[in-house]
MARBA-3410 file (N, C-alpha, C, O; in Angstrom, 1 decimal):
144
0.8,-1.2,0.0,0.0,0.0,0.0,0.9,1.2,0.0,1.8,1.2,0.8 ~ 0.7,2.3,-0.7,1.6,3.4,-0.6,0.7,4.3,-0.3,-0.5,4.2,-0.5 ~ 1.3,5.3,0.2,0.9,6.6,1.7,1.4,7.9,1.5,2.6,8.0,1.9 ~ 1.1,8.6,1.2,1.9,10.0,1.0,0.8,11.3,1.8,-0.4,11.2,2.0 ~ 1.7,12.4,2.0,1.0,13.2,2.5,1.1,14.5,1.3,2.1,15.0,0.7
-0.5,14.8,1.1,-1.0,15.2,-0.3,-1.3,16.7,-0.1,-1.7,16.9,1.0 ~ -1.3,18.0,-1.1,-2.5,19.0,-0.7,-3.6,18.8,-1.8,-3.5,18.0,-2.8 ~ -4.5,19.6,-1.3,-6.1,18.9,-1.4,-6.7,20.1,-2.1,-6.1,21.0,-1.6 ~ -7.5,20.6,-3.1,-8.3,21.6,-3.3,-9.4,21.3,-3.9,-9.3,21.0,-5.0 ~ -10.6,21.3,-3.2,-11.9,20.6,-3.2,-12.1,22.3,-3.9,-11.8,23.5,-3.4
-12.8,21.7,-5.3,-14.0,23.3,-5.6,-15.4,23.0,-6.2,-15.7,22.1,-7.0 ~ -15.9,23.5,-5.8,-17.7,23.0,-6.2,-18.7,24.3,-6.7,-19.1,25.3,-6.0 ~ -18.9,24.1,-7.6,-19.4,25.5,-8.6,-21.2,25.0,-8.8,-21.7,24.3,-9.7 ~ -21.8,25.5,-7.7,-23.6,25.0,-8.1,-24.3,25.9,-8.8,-24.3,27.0,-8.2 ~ -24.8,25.8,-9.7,-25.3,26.4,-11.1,-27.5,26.1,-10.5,-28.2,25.2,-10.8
-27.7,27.3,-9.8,-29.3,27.3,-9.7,-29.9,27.9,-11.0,-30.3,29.0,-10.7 ~ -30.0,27.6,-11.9,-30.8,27.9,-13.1,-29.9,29.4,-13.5,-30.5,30.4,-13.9 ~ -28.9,29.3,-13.4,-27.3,30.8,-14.0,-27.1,31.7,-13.1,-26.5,32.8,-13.3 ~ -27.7,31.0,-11.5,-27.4,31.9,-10.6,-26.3,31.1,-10.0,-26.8,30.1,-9.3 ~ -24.8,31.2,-10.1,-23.7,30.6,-9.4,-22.8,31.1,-8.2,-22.4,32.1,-7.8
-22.8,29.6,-7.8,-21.9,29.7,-6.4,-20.8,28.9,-6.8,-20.9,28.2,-7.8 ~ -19.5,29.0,-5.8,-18.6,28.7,-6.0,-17.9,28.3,-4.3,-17.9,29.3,-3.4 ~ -17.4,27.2,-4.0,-17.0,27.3,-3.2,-15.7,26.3,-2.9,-15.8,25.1,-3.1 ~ -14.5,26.8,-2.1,-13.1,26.3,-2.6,-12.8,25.7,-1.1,-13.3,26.4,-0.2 ~ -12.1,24.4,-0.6,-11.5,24.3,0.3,-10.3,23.7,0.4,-10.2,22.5,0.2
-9.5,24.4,0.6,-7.6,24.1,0.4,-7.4,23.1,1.9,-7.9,23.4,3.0 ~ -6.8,22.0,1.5,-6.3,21.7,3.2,-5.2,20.5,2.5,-5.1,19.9,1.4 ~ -4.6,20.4,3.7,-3.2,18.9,3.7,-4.3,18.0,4.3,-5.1,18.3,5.2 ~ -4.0,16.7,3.4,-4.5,15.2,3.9,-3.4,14.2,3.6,-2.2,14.5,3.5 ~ -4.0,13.2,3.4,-3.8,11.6,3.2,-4.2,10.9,2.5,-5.4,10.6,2.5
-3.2,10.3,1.6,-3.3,10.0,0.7,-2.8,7.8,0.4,-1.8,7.2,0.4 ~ -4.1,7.5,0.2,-3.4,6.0,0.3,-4.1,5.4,-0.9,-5.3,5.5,-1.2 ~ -3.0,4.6,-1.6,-3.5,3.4,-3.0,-3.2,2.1,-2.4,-2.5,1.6,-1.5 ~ -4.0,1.8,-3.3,-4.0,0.3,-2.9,-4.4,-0.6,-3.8,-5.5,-0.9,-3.4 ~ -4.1,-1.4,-5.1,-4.3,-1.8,-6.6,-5.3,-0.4,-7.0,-4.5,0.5,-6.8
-5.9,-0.1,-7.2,-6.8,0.7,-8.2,-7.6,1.6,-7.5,-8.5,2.4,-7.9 ~ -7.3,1.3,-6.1,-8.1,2.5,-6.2,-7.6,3.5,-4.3,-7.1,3.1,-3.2 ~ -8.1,4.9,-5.2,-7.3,5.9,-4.2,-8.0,6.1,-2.8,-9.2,5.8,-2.8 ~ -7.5,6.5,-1.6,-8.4,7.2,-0.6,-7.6,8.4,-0.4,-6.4,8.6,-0.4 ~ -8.5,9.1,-0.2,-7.9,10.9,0.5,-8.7,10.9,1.7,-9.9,10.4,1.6
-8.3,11.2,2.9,-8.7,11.9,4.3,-7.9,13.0,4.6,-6.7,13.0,4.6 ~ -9.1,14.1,4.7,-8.5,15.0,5.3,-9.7,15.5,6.2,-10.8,14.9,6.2 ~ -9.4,16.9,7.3,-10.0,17.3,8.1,-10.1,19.2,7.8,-9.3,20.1,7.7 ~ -11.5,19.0,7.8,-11.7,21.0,6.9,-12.0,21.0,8.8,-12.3,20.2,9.7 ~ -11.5,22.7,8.8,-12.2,23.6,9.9,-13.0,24.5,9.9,-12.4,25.6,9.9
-14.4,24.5,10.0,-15.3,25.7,9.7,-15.3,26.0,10.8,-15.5,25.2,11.7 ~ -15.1,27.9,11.0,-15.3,28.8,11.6,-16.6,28.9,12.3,-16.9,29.0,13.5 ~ -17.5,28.7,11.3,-19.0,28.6,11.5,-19.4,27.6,12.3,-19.8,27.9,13.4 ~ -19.5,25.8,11.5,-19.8,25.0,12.7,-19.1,23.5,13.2,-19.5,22.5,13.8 ~ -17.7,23.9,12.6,-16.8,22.9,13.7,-15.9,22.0,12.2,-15.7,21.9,11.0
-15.8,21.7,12.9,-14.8,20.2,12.0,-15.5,19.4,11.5,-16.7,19.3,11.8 ~ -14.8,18.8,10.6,-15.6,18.1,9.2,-14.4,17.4,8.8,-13.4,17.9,8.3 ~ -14.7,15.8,9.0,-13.8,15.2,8.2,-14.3,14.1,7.3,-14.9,13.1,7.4 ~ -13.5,14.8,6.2,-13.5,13.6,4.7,-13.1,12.6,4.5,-12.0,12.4,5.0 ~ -13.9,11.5,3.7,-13.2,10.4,3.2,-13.6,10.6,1.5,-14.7,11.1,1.1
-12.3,10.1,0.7,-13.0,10.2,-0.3,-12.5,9.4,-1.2,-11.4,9.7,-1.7 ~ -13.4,7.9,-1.8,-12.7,6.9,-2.2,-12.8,7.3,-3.6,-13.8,7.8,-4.1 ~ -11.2,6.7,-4.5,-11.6,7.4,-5.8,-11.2,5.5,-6.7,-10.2,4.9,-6.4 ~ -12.1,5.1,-7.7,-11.8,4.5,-8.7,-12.1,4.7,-10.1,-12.5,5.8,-10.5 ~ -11.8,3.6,-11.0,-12.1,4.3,-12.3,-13.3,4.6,-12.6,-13.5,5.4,-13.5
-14.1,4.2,-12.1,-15.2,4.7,-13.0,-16.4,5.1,-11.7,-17.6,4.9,-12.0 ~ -16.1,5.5,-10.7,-17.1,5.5,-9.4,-15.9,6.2,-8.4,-14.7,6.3,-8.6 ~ -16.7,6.7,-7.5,-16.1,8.3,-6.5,-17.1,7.9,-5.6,-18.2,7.5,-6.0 ~ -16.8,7.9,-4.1,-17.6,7.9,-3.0,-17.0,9.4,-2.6,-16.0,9.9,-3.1 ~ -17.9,10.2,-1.6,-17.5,11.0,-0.9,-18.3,11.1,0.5,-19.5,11.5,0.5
-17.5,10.4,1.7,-18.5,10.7,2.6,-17.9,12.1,3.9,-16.8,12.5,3.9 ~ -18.5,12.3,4.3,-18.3,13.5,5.8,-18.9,13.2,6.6,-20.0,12.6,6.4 ~ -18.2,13.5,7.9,-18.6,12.7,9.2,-18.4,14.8,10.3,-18.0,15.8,9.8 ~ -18.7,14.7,11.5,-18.6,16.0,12.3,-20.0,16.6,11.9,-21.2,16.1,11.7 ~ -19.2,17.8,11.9,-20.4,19.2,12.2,-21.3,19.2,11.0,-22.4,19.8,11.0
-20.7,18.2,9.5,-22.0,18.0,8.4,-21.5,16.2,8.5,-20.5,15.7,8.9 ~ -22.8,15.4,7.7,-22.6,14.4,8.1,-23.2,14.1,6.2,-23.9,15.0,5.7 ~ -22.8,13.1,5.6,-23.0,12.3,4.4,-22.2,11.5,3.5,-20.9,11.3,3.4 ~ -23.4,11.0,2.9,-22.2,9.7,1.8,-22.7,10.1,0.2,-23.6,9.5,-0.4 ~ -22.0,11.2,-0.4,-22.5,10.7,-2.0,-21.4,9.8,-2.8,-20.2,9.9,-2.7
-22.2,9.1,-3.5,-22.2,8.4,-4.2,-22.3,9.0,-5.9,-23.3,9.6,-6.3 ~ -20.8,8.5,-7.0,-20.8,9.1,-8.0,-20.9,8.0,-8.8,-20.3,7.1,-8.4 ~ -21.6,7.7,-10.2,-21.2,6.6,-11.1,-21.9,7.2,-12.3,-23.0,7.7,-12.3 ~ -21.1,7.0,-13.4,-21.9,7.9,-14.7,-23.2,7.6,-15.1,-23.2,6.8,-16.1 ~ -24.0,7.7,-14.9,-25.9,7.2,-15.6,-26.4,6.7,-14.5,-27.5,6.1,-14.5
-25.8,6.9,-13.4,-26.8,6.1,-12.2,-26.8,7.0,-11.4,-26.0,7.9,-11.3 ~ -28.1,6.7,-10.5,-28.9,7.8,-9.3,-28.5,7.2,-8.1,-28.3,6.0,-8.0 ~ -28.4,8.0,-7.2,-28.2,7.8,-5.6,-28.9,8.8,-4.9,-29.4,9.9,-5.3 ~ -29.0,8.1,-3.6,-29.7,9.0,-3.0,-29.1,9.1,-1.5,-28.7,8.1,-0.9 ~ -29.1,10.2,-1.0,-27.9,10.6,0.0,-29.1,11.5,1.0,-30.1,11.9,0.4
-28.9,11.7,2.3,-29.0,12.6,3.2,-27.9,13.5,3.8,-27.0,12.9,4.4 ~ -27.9,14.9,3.8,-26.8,15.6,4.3,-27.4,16.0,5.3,-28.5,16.3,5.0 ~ -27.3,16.2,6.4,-27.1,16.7,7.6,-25.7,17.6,8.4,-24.5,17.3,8.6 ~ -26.5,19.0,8.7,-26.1,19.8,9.2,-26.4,20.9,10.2,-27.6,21.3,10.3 ~ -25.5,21.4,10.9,-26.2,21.5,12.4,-28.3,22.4,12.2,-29.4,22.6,12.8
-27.8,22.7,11.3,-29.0,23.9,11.0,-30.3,22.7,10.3,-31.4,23.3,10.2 ~ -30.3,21.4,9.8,-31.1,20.3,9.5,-31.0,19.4,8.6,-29.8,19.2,8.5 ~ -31.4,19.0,8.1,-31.2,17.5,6.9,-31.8,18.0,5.6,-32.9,18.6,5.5 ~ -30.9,17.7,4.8,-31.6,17.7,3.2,-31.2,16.3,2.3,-30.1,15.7,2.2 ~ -32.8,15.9,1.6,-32.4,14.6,0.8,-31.9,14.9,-0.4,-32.4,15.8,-1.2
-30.9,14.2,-0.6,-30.3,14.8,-2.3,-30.5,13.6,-3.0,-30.5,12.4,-2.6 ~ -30.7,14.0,-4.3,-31.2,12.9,-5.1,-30.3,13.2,-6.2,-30.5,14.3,-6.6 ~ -29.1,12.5,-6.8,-27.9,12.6,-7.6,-27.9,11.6,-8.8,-27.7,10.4,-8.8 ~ -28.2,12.4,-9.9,-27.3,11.9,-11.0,-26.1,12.5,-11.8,-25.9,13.5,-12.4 ~ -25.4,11.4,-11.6,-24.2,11.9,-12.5,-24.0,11.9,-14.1,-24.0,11.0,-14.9
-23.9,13.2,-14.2,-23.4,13.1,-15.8,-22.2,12.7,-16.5,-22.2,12.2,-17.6 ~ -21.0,13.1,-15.7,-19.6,12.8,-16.4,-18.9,12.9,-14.9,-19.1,13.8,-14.0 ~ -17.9,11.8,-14.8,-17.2,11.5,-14.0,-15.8,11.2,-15.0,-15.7,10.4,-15.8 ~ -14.6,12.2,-14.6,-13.2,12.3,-15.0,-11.8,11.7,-13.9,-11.2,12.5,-13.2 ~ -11.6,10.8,-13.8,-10.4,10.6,-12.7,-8.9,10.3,-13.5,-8.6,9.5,-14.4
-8.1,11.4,-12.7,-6.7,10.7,-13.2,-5.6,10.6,-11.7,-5.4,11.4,-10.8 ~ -5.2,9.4,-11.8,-5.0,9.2,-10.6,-3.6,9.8,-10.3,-3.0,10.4,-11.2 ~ -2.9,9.9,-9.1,-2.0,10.4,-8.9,-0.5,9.7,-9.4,0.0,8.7,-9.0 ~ -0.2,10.5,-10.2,0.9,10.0,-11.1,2.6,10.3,-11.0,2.7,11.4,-10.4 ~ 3.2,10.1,-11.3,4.7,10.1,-10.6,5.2,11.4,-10.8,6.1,11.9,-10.2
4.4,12.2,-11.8,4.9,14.3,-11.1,4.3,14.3,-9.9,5.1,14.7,-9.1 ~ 3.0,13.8,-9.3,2.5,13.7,-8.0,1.9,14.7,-8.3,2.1,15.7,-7.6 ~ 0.7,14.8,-9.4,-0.9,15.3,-9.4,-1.5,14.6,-10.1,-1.1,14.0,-11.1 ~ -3.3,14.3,-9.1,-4.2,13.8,-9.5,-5.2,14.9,-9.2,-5.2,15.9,-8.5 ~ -6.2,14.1,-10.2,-7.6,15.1,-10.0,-8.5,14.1,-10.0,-8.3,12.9,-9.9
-9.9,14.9,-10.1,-11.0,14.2,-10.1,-12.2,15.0,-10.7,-12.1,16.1,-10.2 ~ -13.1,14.9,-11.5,-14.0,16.3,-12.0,-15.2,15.4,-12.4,-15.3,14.5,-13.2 ~ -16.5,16.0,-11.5,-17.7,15.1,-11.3,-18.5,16.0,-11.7,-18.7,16.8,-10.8 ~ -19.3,16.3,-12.9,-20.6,16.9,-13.4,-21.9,16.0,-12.7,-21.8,14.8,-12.5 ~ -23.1,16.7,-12.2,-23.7,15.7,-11.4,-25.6,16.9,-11.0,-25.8,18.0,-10.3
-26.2,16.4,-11.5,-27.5,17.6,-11.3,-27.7,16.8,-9.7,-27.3,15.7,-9.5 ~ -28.3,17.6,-8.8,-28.8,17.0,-7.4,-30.3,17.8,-7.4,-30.5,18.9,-8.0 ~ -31.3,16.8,-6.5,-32.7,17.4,-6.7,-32.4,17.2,-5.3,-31.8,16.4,-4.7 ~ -33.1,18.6,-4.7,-32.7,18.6,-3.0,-34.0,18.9,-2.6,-34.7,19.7,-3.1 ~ -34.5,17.8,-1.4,-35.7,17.3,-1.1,-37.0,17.4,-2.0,-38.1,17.9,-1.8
-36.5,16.8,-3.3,-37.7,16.9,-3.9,-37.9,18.4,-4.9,-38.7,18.7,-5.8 ~ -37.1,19.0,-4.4,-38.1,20.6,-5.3,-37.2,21.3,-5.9,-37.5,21.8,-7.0 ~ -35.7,21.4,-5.3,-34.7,22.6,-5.8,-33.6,21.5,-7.2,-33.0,20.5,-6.9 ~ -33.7,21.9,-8.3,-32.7,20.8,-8.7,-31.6,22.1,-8.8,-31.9,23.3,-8.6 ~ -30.3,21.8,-9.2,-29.2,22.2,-9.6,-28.2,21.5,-10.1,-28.0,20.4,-9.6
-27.3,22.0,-11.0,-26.2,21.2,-11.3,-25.0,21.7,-10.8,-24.7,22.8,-10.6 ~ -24.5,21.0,-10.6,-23.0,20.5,-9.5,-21.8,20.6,-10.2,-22.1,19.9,-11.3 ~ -20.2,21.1,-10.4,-19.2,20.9,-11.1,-18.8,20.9,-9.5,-19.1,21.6,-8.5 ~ -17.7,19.1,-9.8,-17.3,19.4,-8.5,-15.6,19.0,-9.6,-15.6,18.3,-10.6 ~ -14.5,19.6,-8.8,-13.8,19.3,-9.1,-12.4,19.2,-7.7,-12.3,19.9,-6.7
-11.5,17.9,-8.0,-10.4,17.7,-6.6,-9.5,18.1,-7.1,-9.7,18.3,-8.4 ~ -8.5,18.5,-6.8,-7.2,18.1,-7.3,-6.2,18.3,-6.2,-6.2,19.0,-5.2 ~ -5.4,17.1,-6.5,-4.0,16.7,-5.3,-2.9,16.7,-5.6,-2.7,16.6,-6.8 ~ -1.8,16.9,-4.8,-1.3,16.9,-5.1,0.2,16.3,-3.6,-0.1,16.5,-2.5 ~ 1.2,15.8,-3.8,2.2,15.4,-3.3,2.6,16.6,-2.6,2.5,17.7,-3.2
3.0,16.6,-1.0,3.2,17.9,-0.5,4.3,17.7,-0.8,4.5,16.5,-1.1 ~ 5.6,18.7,-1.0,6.4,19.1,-1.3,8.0,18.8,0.1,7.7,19.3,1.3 ~ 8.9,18.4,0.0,9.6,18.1,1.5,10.3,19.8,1.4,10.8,20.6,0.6 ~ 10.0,19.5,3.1,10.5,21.1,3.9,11.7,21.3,4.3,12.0,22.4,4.8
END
C-alpha cells in the first residue's frame, strides 16, 4: 500500500438555473492506494460549525465522498446512475437525489498530481434541482 501526505483543493461550482456559487476548500491530507483505487482523508475547519472530516474513495469509474462531524454524508458518484444521499447539518437535513453526468479521474501520477472532476445535477428534497461541477485536485506535499 503506498501513503503520502497530499494538498487537497476541493471546488464546487452549483449552477441554480445561472445563478452561481462557488466554493473552494484548500487543506493537507492523506493519501493511500492500494491496486486501483485511491483514498484521501483529510480534516476542513469551519469557523461557522466545527470540523468536518473527509473520506473520499476514488476508482475508475465511481467516487464515494462521505463527511462525518459538524456536516454528516455519503454521496455516491457513477456515470448514468442515481443515488440518493442525506446531508445533515447542524441547522437540519436535506435529501439529495444525484445523478451523474460525467465523472473524469486521473490518478495520482509520478509528477505527483491527480484530480477528479464530477458533473452531477442533485434534486434537494424533492423541489430545488441544480447542477454541480465538483472538481479535486491533489497533489504530493512538497519536502521542507
Amino acid at each position: 500500500m503506498e501513503q503520502k501526505r497530499i494538498e487537497i483543493e476541493l471546488r464546487t461550482v452549483i449552477d441554480r438555473n445561472g445563478d452561481k456559487e462557488m466554493t473552494i476548500v484548500k487543506q493537507s491530507g492523506d493519501y493511500m492506494r492500494k491496486n486501483e483505487i485511491e483514498i484521501i482523508t483529510f480534516i476542513e475547519n469551519r469557523e461557522d460549525i466545527g470540523k468536518i472530516r473527509n473520506y473520499i474513495t476514488i476508482q475508475k469509474h465511481k467516487v464515494t465522498i462521505r463527511r462525518s462531524g459538524a456536516i454528516s454524508m455519503s454521496h455516491h458518484f457513477e456515470v448514468g446512475k442515481k443515488s440518493e444521499s442525506l446531508y445533515r447539518h447542524p441547522y437540519g437535513a436535506l435529501h439529495f437525489l444525484i445523478t451523474t453526468k460525467s465523472l473524469d479521474c486521473t490518478p495520482l501520477s509520478k509528477d505527483g498530481h491527480g484530480d477528479v472532476v464530477i458533473v452531477y445535477d442533485a434534486v434537494i428534497n424533492g423541489i430545488e434541482q441544480q447542477e454541480h461541477h465538483l472538481t479535486l485536485t491533489y497533489m504530493e506535499e512538497k519536502e521542507r
